[in-house]
C-alpha positions in Angstrom: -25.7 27.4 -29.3 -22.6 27.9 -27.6 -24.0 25.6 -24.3 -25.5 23.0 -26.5 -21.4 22.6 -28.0 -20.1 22.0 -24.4 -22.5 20.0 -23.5 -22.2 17.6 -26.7 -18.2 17.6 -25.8 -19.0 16.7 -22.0 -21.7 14.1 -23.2 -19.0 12.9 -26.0 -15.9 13.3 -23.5 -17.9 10.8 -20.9 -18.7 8.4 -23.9 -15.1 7.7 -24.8 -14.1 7.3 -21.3 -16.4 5.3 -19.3 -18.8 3.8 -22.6 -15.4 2.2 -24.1 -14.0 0.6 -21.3 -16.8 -0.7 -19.9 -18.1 -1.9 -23.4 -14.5 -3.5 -23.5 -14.9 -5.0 -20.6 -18.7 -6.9 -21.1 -17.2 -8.3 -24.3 -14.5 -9.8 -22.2 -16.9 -11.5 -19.3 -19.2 -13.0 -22.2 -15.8 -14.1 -23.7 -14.7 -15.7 -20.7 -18.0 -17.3 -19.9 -17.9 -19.3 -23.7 -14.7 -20.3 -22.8 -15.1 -21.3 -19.4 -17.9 -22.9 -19.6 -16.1 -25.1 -22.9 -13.9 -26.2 -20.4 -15.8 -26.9 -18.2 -17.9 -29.6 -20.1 -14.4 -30.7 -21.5 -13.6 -31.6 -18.0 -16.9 -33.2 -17.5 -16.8 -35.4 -20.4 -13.2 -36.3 -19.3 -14.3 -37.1 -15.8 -16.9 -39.4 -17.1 -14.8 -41.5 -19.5 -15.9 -45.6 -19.6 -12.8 -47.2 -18.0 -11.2 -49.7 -20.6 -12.5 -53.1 -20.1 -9.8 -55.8 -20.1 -10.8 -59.1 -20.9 -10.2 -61.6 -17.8 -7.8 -64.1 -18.7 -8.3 -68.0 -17.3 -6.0 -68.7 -14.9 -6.9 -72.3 -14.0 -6.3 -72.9 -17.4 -2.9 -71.3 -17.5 -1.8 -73.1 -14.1 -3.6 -76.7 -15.7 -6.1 -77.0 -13.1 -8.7 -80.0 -13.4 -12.4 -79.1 -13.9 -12.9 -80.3 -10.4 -10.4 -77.5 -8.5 -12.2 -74.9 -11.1 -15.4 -75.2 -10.4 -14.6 -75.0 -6.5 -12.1 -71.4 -7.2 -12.9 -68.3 -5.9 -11.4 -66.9 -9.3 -13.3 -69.2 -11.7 -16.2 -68.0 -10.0 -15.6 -64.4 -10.0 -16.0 -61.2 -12.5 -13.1 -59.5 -11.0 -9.4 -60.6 -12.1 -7.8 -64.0 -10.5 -5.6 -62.3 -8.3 -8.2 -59.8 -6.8 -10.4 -63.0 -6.3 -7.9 -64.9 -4.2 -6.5 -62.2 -1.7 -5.9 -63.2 1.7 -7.9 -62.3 4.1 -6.2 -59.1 5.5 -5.9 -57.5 1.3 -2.2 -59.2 0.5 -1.6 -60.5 -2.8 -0.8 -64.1 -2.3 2.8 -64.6 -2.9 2.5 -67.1 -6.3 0.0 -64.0 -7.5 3.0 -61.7 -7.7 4.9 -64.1 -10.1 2.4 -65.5 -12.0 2.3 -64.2 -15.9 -1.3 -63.4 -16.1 -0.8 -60.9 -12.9 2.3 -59.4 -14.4 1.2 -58.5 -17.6 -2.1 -56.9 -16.4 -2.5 -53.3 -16.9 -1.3 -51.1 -14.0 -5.0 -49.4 -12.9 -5.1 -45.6 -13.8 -6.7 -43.7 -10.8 -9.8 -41.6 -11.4 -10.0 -38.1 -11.0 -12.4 -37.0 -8.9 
C-alpha cells in the first residue's frame, strides 16, 4: 500500500510540474495563432484597399480652349489627370502645370504599402 502512496505522489508531483506548464503554454500558442492570424487578414484587407477615385477635372475648359485645340490635346484625350498627360518628354511637369489651379488643388498621391 505503502508503494502505491509514493508512487501516486511521484505520478501527482510530475503532474503539477511539467502537465501545468506545458498545458499553460499550448493555450498560449493557440492564443497567439487567433490573434496572429486576425492581424494578419487585417493587414491583408488593408493592403488591398480600392484607391479613392478622383474625378478628372476639364482643363481645356478651365484654360477656355476652343473645341478645335481639345480635340487635338493629349489631356482631353487621356484617362489620367491633365498634367500627367502633358509631361515633357524626359517626366518634368511643364512649368504652367505647376501653377495651374486644377494641378494645385489635386490630392497629394498616398504611396502603397507593399
Amino acid at each position: 500500500m505503502e508503494n502505491q502512496t509514493v508512487l501516486f505522489v511521484v505520478l501527482t508531483g510530475l503532474l503539477f510540474r511539467l502537465g501545468i506548464p506545458i498545458a499553460i503554454t499550448i493555450t498560449a500558442i493557440l492564443l497567439l495563432r487567433k490573434v496572429d492570424a486576425r492581424w494578419q487578414a487585417e493587414a491583408k484587407a488593408e493592403s488591398i484597399a480600392e484607391p479613392v477615385l478622383v474625378e478628372k477635372e476639364n482643363c481645356w475648359k478651365y484654360k477656355e480652349c476652343g473645341p478645335e485645340i481639345a480635340r487635338g490635346c493629349p489631356a482631353a484625350n487621356s484617362l489620367l489627370p491633365c498634367w500627367q498627360a502633358m509631361r515633357q518628354e524626359n517626366g518634368y511637369l511643364r512649368e504652367e502645370c505647376l501653377n495651374c489651379k486644377i494641378f494645385q488643388q489635386a490630392p497629394a498621391p498616398v504611396p502603397s504599402r507593399s
